[in-house]
N, C-alpha and C positions, 0 to 999 in steps of 0.2 A: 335196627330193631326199634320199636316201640312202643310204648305202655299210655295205652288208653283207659283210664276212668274217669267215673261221675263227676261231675261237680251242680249237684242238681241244688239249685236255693229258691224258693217258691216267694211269692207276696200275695196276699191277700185279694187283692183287686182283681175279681177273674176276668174281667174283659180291657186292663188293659195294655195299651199297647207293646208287645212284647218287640223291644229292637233289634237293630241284626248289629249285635256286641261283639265285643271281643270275643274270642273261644274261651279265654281265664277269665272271662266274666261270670256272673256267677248271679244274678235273678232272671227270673223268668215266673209266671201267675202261679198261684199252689192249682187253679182251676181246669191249666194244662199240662200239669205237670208229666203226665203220662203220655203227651201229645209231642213232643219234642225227642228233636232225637240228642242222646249225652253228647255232652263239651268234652272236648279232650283236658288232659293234665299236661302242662308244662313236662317236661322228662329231658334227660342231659345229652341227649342227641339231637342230628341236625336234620332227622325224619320228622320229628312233631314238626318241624318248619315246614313243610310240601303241608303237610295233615293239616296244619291250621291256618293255610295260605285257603288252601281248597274249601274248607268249612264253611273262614267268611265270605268266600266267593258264593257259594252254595245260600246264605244267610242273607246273601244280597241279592241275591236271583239271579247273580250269571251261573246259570245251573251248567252249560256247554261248557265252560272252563273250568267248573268243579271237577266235573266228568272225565276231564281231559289232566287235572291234577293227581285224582285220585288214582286213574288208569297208569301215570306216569311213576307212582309212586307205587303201586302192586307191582308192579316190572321191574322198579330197579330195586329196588330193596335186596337186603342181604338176607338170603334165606335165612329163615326162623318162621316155623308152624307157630310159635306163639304171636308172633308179629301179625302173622296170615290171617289165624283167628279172630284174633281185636280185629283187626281190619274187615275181617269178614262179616261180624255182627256191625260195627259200624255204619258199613256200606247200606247192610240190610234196614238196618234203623232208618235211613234214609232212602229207602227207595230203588237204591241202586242195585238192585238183585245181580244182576249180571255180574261189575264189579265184585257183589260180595262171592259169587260163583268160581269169577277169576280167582281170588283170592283162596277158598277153601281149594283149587283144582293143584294151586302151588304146595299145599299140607305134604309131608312127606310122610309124617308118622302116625299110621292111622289109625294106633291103638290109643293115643294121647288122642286126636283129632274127631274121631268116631261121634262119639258122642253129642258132642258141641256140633260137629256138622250137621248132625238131625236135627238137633233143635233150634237150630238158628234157622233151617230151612223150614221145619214145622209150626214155630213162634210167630215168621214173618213172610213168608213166600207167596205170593198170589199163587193160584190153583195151574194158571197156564202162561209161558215166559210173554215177557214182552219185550217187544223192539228196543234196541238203542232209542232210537228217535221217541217212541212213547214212553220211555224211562227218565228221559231228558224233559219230554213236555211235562208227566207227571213230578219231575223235583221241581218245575217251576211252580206247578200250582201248588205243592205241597210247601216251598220257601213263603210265597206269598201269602200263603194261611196262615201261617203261624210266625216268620218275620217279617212280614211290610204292612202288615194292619191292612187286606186286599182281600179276606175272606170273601165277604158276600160277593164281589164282581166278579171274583178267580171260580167260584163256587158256579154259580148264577153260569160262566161261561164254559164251564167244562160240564157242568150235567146237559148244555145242549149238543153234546160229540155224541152222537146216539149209539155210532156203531162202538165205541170208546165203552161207554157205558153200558152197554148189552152185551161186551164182551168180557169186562176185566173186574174182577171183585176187587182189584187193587183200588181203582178209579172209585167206587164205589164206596171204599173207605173210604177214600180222599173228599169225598161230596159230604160223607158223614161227618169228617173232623171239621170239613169248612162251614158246614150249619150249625153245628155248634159250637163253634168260635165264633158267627154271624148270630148267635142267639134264637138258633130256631131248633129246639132236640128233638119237636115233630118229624122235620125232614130227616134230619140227623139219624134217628133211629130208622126210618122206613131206610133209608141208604143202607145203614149198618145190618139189617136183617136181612137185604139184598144180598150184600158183599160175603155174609156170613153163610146165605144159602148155597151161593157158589163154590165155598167153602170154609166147611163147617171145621176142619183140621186148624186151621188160623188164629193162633191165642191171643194174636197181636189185636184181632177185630174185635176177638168177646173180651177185651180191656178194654176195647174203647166204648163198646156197648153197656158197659158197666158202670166208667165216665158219663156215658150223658145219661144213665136211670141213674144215678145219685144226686142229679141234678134236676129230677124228674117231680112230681108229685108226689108220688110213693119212692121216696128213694131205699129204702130195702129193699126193693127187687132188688137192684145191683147185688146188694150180698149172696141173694141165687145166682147168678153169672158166675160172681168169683168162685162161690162152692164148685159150680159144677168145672171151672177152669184149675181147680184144686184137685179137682179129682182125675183130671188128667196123668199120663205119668211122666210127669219132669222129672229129669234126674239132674242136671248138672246144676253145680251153684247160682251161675250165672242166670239162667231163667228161672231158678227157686225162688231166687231172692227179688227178681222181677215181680212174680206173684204175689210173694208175701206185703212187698213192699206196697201193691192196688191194693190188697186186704184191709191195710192199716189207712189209707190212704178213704177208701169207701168207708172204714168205721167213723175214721175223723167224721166227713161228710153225712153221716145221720144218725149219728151222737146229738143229745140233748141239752146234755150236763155240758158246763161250761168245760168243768175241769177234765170231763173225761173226751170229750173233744181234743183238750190238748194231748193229750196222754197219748191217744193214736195218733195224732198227727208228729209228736215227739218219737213213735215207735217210726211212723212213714220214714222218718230224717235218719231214721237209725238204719234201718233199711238202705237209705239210699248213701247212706255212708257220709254224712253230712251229720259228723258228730259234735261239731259247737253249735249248730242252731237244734240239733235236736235237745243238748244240757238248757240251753234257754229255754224252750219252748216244755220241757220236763219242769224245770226250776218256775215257773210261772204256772203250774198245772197244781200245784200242790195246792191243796185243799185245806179252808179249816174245819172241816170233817176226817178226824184223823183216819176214819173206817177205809175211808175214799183213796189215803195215801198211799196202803201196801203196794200196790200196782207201781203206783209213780215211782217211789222210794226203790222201787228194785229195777225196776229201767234205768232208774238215774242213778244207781250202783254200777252199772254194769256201762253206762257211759263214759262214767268217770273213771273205771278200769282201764276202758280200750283208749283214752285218753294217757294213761301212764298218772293220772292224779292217784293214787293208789290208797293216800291217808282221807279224800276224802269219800271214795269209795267205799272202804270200810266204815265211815260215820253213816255214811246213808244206808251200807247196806242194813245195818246194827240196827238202824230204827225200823229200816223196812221188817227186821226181824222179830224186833218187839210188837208189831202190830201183828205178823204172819211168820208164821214158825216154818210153812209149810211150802210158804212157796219157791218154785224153782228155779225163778233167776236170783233170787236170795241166793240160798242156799251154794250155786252154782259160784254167785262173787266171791260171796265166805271161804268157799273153798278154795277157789280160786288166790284170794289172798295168802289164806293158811299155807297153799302150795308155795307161792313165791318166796314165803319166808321160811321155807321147806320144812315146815310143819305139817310131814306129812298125817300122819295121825290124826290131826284135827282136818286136813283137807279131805280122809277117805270119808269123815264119820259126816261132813258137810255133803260129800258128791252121796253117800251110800243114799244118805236122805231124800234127797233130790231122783237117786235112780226109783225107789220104791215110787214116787210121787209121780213122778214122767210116764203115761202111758204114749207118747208118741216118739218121740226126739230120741234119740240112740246117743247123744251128746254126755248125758251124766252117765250114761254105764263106761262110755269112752276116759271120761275121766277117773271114774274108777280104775281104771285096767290101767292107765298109766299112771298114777299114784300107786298103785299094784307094784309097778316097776321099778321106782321110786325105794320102793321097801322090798327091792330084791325078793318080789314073789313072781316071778317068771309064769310059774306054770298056770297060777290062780290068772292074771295076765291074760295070760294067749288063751284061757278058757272064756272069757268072757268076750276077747275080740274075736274069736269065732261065733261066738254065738249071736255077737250084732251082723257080721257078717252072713247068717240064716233068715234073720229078719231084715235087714237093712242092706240095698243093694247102693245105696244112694249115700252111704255114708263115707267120704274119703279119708277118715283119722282111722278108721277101722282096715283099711286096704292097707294105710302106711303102716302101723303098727303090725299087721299083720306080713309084710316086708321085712320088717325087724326081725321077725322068727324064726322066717322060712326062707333063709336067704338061697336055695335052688331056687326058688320064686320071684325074688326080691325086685327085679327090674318089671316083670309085667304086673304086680303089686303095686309098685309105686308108679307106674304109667298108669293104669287105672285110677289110683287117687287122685293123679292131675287131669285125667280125660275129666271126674266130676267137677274138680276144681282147677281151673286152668291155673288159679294163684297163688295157688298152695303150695309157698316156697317150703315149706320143710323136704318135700316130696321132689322139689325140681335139686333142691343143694343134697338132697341123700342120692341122687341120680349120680350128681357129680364125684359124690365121695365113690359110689361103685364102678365109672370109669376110671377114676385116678387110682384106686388099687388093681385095675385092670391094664393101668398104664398107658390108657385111651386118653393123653391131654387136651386133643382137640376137642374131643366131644364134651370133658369135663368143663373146659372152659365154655363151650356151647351154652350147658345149663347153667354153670356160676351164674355167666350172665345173664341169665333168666331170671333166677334168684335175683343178684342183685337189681334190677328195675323197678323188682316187687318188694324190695326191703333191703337199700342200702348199708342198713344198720346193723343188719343182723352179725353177730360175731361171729360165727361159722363160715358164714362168705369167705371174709377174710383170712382165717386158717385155711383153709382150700387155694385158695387163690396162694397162701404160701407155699402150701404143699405142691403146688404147682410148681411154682416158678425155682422152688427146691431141687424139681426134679428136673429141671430145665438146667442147673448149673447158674442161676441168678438167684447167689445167695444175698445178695444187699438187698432186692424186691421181696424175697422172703422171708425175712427178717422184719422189712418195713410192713408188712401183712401181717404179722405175727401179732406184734407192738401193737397197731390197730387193731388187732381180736381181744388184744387183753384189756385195752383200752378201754372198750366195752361192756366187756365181759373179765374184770382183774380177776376171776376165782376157776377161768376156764383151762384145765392143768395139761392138754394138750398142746395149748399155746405156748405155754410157759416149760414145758417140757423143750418144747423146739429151737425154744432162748435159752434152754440149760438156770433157767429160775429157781 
């Protein structure tokens, strides 16, 4: 199994040459940001090894022995629908429909898989399949676009495949990224409104058509593109956070203001989960126009949260607060602190503030209902998480919690929450607890593992993984599990219950 994310770091220079780097490398232009397909993450298996043999293969234009890595490594692998999926959106990212086809046809579980399998296929899919052989020629022009500095000639020789380009809105993309990467978004765009008419369902085109009008004379059209690709119905994280991520990405782009420039371009980083250059690129945003800072000061609260800097998370949010009472990633940190230090009282009177202010996000009523819980108000609670669940189909802390109540429901509840969020380890390690009271070891250890790839750290892992191997009759391994949940977690009394503490 293996866990693929981002590692997206942008520079400034948008034409120049981007190399065919390592996978854990980590630049590439802010100008194509959107044009590349994601690097993998290092991970403690010996699969990211095949994944990131094949990449730089792919990065260097032996696109035939990518093909042939990637295919080798969908095959052998050890089942896991989560492994399938990454792998599936990867593939697609670069071209390789088929591959990612192989890949989603291996899913076993289709009520987790559902989801993500549509919109990987509706995000990226040309309109009609293509051949191995044209899948193959197309990752080479698509390599040499964007790693070997080859645009204009790779460009210049695949718009003259006529029958290629009369047939494929794929190709059609591809003519559109390589003129603008060759510096021409005249052609670029006539290509992109080609590819788009052949197929108007393709989010992945009107991103890129969005890309070259923000580079255009008038760059606020792009911001119509992204509206109208907003108003699409995405549901799962991973293509939400896609979109939001071009949003922030297109504001940088025809921003004025120096500092509010950075401010989007600091929210892009945060998006793409590139949480130290988004703190820099926030911490150089700050203005001395204090009016100007609410904004920054509550980005960069809520940075330095997901960071684990906690003390100065509350200094920034504190000021963001003294300029803006009202606003909601404020308010959200505030809370957010108040909770950790389970203060709960002060964290409902923060989220209560933040829900009245939130006409969109279902996020501060979510925290609500679990501070609710917090203060052993159960029914107040599960009255609130239904009612996000009336308006909000897309929300997965609302499905989890709603699991918690309804435990006749609990399994396709928390399969739901992960069909939105594939990563949403609360939802994969609560899977596991309801196999391991069911006495199902293999399957609970199926999900641990899931859990753990997505957050080794978590203390609960660890208790499970004891309760396991407890129930295995390997009381020394679940003991050393135990010890490691308290490790992390010294106040958690289940741990410490099982050590007789």
């Amino acid at each position: 199994m293996c866990i693929f994310s981002c590692a997206a770091v942008r520079a400034e220079n948008p034409y120049a040459r981007i190399q065919p780097a390592n996978p854990l490398g980590n630049s590439r232009p802010a100008e194509f940001a959107f044009l590349e397909p994601q690097r993998a993450s290092l991970t403690k298996n010996d699969i990211y090894n095949q994944y990131a043999i094949g990449l730089n293969r792919f990065m260097q234009s032996n696109v035939r022995a990518a093909y042939m890595d990637f295919t080798v490594l969908i095959e052998s692998i050890q089942p896991s629908d989560f492994a399938y999926l990454q792998l599936a959106t990867k593939m697609a990212d670069i071209g390789f429909f088929n591959l990612a086809e192989l890949a989603l046809n291996k899913v076993k579980d289709k009520d987790i898989a559902v989801l993500l399998n549509e919109e990987i296929k509706r995000f990226y899919f040309p309109s009609s399949s293509l051949s191995r052989n044209d899948e193959i020629y197309l990752g080479e022009v698509f390599s040499n676009i964007i790693y070997n500095d080859q645009s204009r000639e790779t460009t210049s020789e695949l718009v003259k495949n006529a029958i290629l380009m009369a047939g494929s809105d794929y190709a059609n993309y591809l003519a559109a990224l390589g003129s603008l990467k060759s510096g021409s978004p005249e052609n670029a765009l006539k290509y992109i409104d080609v590819a788009i008419a052949k197929n108007p369902q393709n989010i992945n085109y009107s991103k890129l058509k969005a890309e070259i009008l923000s580079q255009s004379k008038n760059p606020k059209n792009a911001l119509k593109v992204v509206r109208a690709i907003k108003e699409q119905p995405l549901i799962t994280a991973e293509y939400t956070n896609k979109v939001n991520s071009l949003e922030q990405y297109i504001l940088y782009k025809t921003q004025k203001n120096d500092s509010q420039k950075k401010y989007h371009l600091g929210y892009y980083y945060y998006y793409e989960k590139e949480l130290n250059k988004s703190l820099k690129t926030l911490q150089s945003a700050v203005s001395t126009k204090k009016k100007n800072n609410k904004d920054v000061y509550a980005l960069l609260s809520r940075v330095y949260f997901d960071l684990k800097e906690y003390e100065k998370a509350e200094d920034i949010a504190l000021k963001a607060y003294k300029l803006e009472k009202n606003n909601v990633t404020t308010l959200l940190v505030l809370g957010d602190i108040a909770y950790r230090k389970k203060d709960y009282k002060s964290a409902l009177k923060y989220y209560e503030t933040a829900q009245a202010k939130e006409k969109v996000s279902p996020l501060p009523s979510v925290k609500v209902a679990q501070t609710y819980l917090m203060l052993d108000k159960d029914k107040k609670a599960k009255e609130i998480i239904a009612k996000i669940l009336k308006n909000h189909s897309d929300c997965p802390e609302a499905y989890y919690y709603m699991a918690l109540f309804e435990k006749d429901r609990e399994i396709p509840y928390l399969k739901k929450s992960i069909a939105i969020n594939l990563s949403y380890k609360d939802a994969w390690i609560d899977l596991a607890r309801v196999e391991i009271e069911k006495k199902n070891l293999n399957k609970a250890k199926y999900y641990l593992t899931i859990a753990g790839y997505i957050d080794e750290n978590d203390f609960r892992y660890y208790y499970y993984q004891g309760l396991i191997a407890k129930a295995q009759g390997l009381s020394q391994d679940a003991d050393e599990n135990f010890r490691k949940s308290l490790k992390l977690n010294p106040d958690y009394v289940p741990a410490k219950e099982e050590l007789n503490i």
